[in-house]
C-alpha angles and dihedrals in degrees: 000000000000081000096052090045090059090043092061095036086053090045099051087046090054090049093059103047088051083051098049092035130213118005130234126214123197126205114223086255098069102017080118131065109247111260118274111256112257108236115239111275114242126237121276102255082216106048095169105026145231097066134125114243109208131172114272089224144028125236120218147164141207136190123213113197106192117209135184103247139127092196117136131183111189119188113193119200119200128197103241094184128132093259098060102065095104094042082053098059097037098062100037096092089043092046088064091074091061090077101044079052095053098050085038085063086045093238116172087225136174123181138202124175131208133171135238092253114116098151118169089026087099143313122048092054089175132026109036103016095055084053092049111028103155101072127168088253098184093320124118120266124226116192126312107278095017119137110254104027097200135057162094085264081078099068114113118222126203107258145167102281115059093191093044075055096047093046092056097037081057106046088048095051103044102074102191125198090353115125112193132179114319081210091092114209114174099148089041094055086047088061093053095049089059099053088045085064093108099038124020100017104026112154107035102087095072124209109252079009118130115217123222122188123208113197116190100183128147084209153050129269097286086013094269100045091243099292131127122235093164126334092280088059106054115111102163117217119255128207086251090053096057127091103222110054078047089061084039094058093041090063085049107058095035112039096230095301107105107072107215124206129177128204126183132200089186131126100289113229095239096047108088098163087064087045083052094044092050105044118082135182100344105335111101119201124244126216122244089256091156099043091053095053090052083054095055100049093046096042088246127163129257131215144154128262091205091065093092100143105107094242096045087042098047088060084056097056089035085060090048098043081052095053084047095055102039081054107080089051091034106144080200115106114197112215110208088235140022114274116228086206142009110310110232100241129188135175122220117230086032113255104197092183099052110087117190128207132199125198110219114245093023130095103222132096121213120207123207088229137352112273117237113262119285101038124127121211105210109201134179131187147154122241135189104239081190086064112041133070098251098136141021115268125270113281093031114126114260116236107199109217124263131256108291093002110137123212127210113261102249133120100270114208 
């Protein structure tokens, strides 16, 4: 029996090695797998601390709603200083021509005017500002004398009699015998009136309306553009006095569907003639440096404020009221900032036959056609803030905003 007992045992032994197959032994030495390889540590992102890591770029978005409209408020602000009186009476009889263009391109318009004079804002706490206290500051003009002065009951609508349209655009713009601030504050006024849309100057910002500014100005943003000839001569920038936080703040507050141009009648940069024309004693003119950089990145015109002969000075307005027209069917869409790479752009609802195409270093998309209304371009990108004008420089004196303005989300430095 003890013999039959080992016969099985050694059987079903047998039976589970052939199951299992061969078998394996393993020596002490590699009974266990090898380690797995450490990877290579990275470098510490703060070598020589203490230091702030930040991101190298921003990331941002913007959304561009299209819609079929031929609706156009234009806000023309007009320089009141003391310099411009001959310039304003100069370009009263040719300004006449910009309304019969604007009904000649069949606009639905509508028009306010302010002035660059934002005096008592800030800057010049004392001198000027305590002898005219009571400045535009970003609210619509009526005519010189009129009581009040200020208000939406200004904006001229389109009506019935050109002519009825042409008399009251005139007598708004010349500004006779009126002498407002010399600080000279057009892209700040615009601001202003901006954040008035709602009170003062409600009305006038149309919904599915695009909006076209129109600067006549013999100088530059604070008269001299912030920089400092001599010591008389330093009016620093402030946020509210530079172009691009204005874009910026355009694409806020309207999502993209408010498409923003701005044209200058200014001293143009290369046009020394007109800088010598316009300066006087010791006081040297500036070039509208600023002005012209809001133009370029809106696809405004340019044009000279020393073309004040009515038939130089009617091609100007004619290349204005073109830019105007082509505006509210404009295929161009304006980022707040300047993309480091190719933005990531989609359509909703998806449009397969409209390309799209960035220039690197501008800050403009081109579309290969219009969308149909109702559309939305969605586009992201990365920018550089180290490299873009989105504050004033270090040691300007900060403006707090005023009361219902709205700044563009960025990181401000």
């Amino acid at each position: 029996m003890k013999h039959l007992s080992k016969i099985i045992g050694l059987i079903v032994i047998a039976a589970a090695v052939s199951n299992c197959g061969p078998v394996k032994f393993f020596t002490k030495e590699n009974s266990a797998p090898p380690p797995p390889v450490q990877p290579t540590p990275e470098p510490p992102l703060c070598p020589a601390p203490p230091c702030i890591v930040s991101p190298k770029y921003t990331r941002t978005s913007q959304d561009n709603f299209f819609t079929e409209s031929n609706k156009v408020d234009i806000l023309v602000i007009t320089d009141n200083s003391g310099s411009m009186a001959q310039e304003q009476r100069n370009l009263a009889s040719p300004l006449n021509g910009f309304i019969a263009n604007l009904n000649s391109a069949g606009l639905d318009w509508q028009i306010a005017v302010t002035t660059t004079d934002v005096c008592s804002i800030s800057g010049n706490p004392g001198g000027e500002c305590v002898k005219m206290p009571d400045a535009a500051k970003g609210r619509f003009i009526g005519p010189i004398q009129t009581t009040p002065p200020y208000g939406n009951q200004y904006i001229i609508k389109k009506s019935n009699s050109q002519s009825a349209d042409e008399q009251t655009f005139s007598s708004i713009v010349q500004r006779g015998a009126e002498i407002g601030s010399g600080d000279e504050r057009g892209l700040y006024a615009l601001n202003l009136a901006i954040d008035k849309r709602d009170t003062d100057n409600a009305g006038f910002f149309r919904d599915n309306s695009a909006l076209a500014v129109v600067i006549l100005t013999d100088e530059n943003e604070r008269s001299v553009g912030g920089k400092a000839g001599n010591s008389n001569e330093q009016q620093p920038l402030e946020n509210f006095d530079l172009p691009q936080p204005l874009i910026a703040k355009m694409n806020t507050i309207w999502g993209g569907a408010k498409p923003l141009q701005f044209n200058s009648i200014i001293v143009k940069p290369d046009d020394q003639a007109c800088i010598d024309a316009n300066g006087f004693h010791d006081s040297p003119n500036h070039a509208g440096t600023i002005y012209k950089e809001m133009s370029d990145l809106t696809n405004g015109a340019i044009g000279s404020i020393c073309e004040t002969t009515p038939g130089s000075f009617a091609n100007t307005l004619k290349q204005i009221t073109g830019a105007i027209q082509y505006l509210p069917q404009t295929k161009t869409i304006v980022l707040g900032y300047i993309p480091v790479s190719q933005p990531t752009i989609s359509f909703n609802p998806p449009q397969p036959q409209i390309t799209a195409s960035w220039v690197p270093g501008s800050n403009k998309i081109e579309l290969s056609e219009r969308p149909p209304g109702g559309t939305t371009v969605h586009i992201e990108y990365d920018y550089d803030p180290k490299v873009q004008k989105l504050t004033a420089s270090s040691g300007s004196q900060k403006l707090a905003a005023p009361q219902g303005s709205i700044l563009p989300s960025t990181s401000w430095e």
